[in-house]
N, C-alpha and C positions, 0 to 999 in steps of 0.2 A: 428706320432700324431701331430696336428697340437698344438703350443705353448699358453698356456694361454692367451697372448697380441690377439694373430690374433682371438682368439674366442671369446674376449672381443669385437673386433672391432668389429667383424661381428654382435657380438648381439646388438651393440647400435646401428648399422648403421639400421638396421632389426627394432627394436625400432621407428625410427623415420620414416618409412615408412609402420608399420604396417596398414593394411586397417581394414573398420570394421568387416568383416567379422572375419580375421585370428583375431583378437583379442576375437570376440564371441568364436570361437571354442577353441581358446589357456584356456582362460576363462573354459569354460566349461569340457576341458580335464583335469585340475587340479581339477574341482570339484569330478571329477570323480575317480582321483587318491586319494582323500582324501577322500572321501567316503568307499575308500576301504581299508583305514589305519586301520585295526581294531587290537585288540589282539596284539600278540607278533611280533615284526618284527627283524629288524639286530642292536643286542643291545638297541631298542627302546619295549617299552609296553605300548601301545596307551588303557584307560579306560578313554570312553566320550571325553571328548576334554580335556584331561590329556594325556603328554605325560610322560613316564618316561624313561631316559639314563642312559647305564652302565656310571659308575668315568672310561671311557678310549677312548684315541685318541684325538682330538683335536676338540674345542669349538669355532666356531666364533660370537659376538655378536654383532648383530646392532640396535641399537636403532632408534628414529622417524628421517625419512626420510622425509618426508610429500613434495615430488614431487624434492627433491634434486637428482638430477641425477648423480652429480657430482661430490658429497660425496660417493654417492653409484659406482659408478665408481671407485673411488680411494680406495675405501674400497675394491672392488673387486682384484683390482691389487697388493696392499701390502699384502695382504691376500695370493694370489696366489691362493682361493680356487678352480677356475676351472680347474687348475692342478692335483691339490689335489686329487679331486674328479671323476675325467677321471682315473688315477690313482691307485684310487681302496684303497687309504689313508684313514684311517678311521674319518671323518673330519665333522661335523653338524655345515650346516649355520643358526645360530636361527634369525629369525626377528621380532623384537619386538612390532612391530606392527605398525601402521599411517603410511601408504604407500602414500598415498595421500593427497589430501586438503593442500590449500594455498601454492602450488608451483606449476608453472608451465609445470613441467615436468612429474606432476602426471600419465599420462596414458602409458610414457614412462618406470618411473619405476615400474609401476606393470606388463607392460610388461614384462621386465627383471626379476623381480621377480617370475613371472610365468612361463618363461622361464626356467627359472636356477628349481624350481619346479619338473615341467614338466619333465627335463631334468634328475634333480639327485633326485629321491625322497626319498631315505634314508640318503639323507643327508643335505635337506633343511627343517627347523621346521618352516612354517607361523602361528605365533600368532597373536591373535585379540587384538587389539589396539581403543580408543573411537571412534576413525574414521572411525572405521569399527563394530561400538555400531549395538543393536537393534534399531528399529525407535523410541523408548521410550527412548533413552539413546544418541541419534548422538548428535553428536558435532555444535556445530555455532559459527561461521560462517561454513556452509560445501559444497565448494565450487566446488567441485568433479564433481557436474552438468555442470556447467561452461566449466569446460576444457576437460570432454567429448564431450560436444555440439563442442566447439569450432575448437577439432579435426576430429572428425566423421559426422558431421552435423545434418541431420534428422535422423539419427542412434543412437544417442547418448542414447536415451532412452534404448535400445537394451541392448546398452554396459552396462547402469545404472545396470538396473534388474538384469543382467547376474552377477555382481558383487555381487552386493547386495544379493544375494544367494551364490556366495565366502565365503559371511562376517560371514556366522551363519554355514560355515564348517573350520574356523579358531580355532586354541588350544585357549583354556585359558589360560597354566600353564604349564610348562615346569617344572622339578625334576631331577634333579640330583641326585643320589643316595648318600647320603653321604657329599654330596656336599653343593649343594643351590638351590634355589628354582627361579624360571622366570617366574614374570608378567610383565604387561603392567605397571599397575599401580602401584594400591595399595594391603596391605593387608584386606581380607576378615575379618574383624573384630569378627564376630560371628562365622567364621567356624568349626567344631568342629571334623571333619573327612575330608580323600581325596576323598572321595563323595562329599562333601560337592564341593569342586573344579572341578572335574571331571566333573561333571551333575549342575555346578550353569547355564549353560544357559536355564535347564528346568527348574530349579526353579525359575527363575525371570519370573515376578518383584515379585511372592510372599514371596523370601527371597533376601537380599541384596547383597550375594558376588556375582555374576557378575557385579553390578553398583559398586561397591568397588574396585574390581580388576581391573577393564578399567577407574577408575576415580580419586582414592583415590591417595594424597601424603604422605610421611609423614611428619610430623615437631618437632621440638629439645623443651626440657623444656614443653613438654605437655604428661599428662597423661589420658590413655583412647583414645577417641576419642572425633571430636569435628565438626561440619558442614561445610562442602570447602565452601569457595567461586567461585568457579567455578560452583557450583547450584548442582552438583551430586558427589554421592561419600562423604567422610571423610577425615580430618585430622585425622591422627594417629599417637599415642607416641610412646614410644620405649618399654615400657611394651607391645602394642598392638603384635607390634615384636617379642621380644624376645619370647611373649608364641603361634607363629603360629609357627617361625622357631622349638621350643622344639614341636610342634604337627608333623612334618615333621619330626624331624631329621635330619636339616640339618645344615648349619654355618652362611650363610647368602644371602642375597636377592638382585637379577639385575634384575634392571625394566628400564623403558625408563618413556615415558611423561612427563617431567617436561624440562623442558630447562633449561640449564647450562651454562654459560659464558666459561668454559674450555672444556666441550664437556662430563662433567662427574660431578660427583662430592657424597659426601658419608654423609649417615647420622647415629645416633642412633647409635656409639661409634666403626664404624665401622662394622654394621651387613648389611648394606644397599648401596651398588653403583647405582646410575643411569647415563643411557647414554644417549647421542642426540644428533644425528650423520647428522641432518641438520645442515646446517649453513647460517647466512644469514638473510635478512627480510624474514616474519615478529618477528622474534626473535632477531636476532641483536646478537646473541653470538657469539666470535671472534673464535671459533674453534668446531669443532665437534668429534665425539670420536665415535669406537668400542672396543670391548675386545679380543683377540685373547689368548687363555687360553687349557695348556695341562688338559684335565679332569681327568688325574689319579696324579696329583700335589696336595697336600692334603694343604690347607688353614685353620687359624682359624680365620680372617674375612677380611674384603673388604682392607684392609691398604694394606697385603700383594700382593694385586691385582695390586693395581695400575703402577706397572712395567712392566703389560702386556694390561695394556690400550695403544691406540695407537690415538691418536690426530691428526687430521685433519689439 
């Protein structure tokens, strides 16, 4: 069996000479493998774009990428996950969403992404991240057009479309059983059942937890909730927290979107870690972070994590 390093190489090397075509159909064959995630699979129970995991084997966590190839490369390596997962390890790479926009290695990493997909699919979770929002919820600057044109040419349109149907078969919401719970963002503030999670992308926009969960931060010394300055989405207290996490049952909460100067960093008394695992302009944080975490290791909140966060 060939070694983790030489299958890593081959897929960047693959990456950076993919044509448009093989990118349409790579595209397209993960939509197709995701379409048929339904019901129970190997230790996973897929309801709507809810996933939920047994507490066992091993958890890799990445946070916004947003076209770093290089973060995600070395996240690949220290991880060892395509060993892992050739292997037959029982190991789920989650990604947390914002694969793209404002870097320019964007089409590179969703290659690899959908690659590694493609390749392991019970063991790779793609969540939806605002970058990959409904058209009512995208992000701006969203530069995604740019560096498809730039790579494929008059094709670019092709690739756009072919994603942009990607976007709306991405999870919401990742569960651990016992565990913690994985957005993008934020918490749903009104949610009141795992329906409510499950099927928020049929409910929007007439209900709010999908623009919450892809938009929402939280913040310290605030109760309730309060209007982002980001134009979508909420600020959220730690009350908001603490009563989704007691609607779940779980301990506490890893999201991505927010940038971090350490690649991490925790809110709300420890019920809350966020990663972002870019590094670099246009964010300027000196380091980037994933989490690499045994799921049957029982935690009582984010504090006890952070010795298995691993920094860029």
């Amino acid at each position: 069996m060939p070694t983790s390093t030489k299958d890593l190489a081959s897929l960047l090397n693959a990456s950076s000479k993919v044509s448009i075509n093989e990118f349409l159909q790579l595209t397209k064959n993960v939509i197709e493998v995701m379409q048929s995630e339904k019901g129970y699979g190997e230790n996973l129970k897929i309801t709507g774009r809810l996933v939920e995991a047994s507490p066992e084997g091993e958890a890799i966590f990445i946070g916004d990428l947003h076209g770093d190839l290089d973060s995600l490369t070395q996240i690949l390596r220290a991880s060892d996950f395509l060993c892992k997962a050739q292997s037959g390890k029982p190991t789920l790479l989650i990604f947390l969403g914002d694969y793209g926009d404002r870097g320019v290695y964007s089409v590179e990493v969703y290659y690899v992404v959908l690659r590694l997909k493609e390749s392991f699919p019970n063991n790779v979770v793609l969540m939806r991240g605002n970058h990959e929002g409904p058209d009512d919820l995208l992000a701006s600057p969203h530069d995604l057009p740019f560096y498809l044109q730039n790579r494929f040419g008059e094709g670019w349109t092709d690739a756009y479309l072919k994603l942009k149907e990607l976007f709306n078969h991405l999870y919401t919401a990742v569960i651990v059983r016992d565990r913690c719970v994985v957005l993008h963002g934020g918490v749903p503030s009104q949610a009141k059942s795992l329906d409510d999670i499950a099927y928020a992308h049929l409910k929007h926009p007439n209900e709010s937890h999908l623009e919450e969960i892809l938009w929402s931060d939280p913040e310290e010394n605030l109760e309730g909730t309060y209007p982002s300055p980001r134009g979508a989405g909420k600020l959220f207290g730690e009350d908001v927290t603490a009563r989704f996490l007691d609607l779940l049952r779980v301990k506490f909460l890893i999201r991505g979107h927010e940038p971090a100067d350490e690649g991490f960093k925790i809110n709300h008394s420890g019920r809350i870690l966020t990663l972002f695992s870019r590094r670099g302009e246009p964010y300027f944080n000196s380091k980037g972070a994933f989490l690499q975490l045994d799921l049957s290791s029982q935690f009582e909140d984010v504090f006890q994590l952070q010795r298995f966060v691993r920094q860029l």
